[in-house]
N, C-alpha and C positions, 0 to 999 in steps of 0.2 A: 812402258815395257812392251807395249801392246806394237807400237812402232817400231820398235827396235828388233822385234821379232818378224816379224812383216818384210822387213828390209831384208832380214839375215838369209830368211824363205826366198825374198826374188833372187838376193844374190846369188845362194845356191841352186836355184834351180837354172838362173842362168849359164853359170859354167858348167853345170851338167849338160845342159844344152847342146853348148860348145863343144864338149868334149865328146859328145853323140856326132857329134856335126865334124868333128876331125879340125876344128877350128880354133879349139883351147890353145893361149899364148902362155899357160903356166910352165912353169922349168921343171924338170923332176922332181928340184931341191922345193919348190914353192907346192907343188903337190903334195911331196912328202910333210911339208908341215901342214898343209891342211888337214892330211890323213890322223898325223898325230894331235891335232887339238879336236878333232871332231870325235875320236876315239878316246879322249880322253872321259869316260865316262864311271862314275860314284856307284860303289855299290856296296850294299852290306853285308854282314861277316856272311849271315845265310847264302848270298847272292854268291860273295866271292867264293865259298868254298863249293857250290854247286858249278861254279866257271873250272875251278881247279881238280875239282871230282876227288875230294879228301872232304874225311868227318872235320868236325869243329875241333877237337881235340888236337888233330895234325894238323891243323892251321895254328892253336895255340902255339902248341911246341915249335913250327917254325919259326912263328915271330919271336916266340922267349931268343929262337938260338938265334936272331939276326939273317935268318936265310928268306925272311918276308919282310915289308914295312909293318911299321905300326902303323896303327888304327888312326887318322887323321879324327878331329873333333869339326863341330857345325854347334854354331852356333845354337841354341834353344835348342838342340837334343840330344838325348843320353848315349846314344848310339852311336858308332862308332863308324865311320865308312872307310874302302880303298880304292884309289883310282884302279880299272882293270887293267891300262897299259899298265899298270907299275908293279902288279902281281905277276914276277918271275921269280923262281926259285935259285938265290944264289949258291 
């Protein structure tokens, strides 16, 4: 893991590089998914409703009524996380 992370780190800091440097070959569309897996970041219900600036309460009742996701599960814990891209109010 220790490697795999190492690598992830050069690779990113190299196309930041590039991209400081006016020299990045990525496409818009290639940038745009990089944006959205890097942002793809877990957070709990505490987390997400301090992101969306609502009590726990109006995060429940969103989710009862479908206007939020439910609560994804992890393995070995009780706790409940949501991607923060994925917290929009339908």
């Amino acid at each position: 893991m220790q490697a795999l992370k190492k690598l992830l780190t050069k690779l990113l800091r190299d196309t930041a590089n590039k991209i400081d440097a006016g020299t990045c070959e990525l496409s818009e569309e290639e940038a745009a998914q990089m944006l959205e897996v890097l942002s793809h970041i877990a957070l709990s219900k505490e987390q997400a409703c301090i992101y969306l600036n609502m009590s726990r309460s109006r995060f429940d009742d969103l989710v009862r009524q479908g206007k939020l996701p439910k609560g994804k599960k992890r393995v070995g814990f009780k706790e409940l996380f949501w991607y923060k891209d994925e917290l929009k109010i339908k």
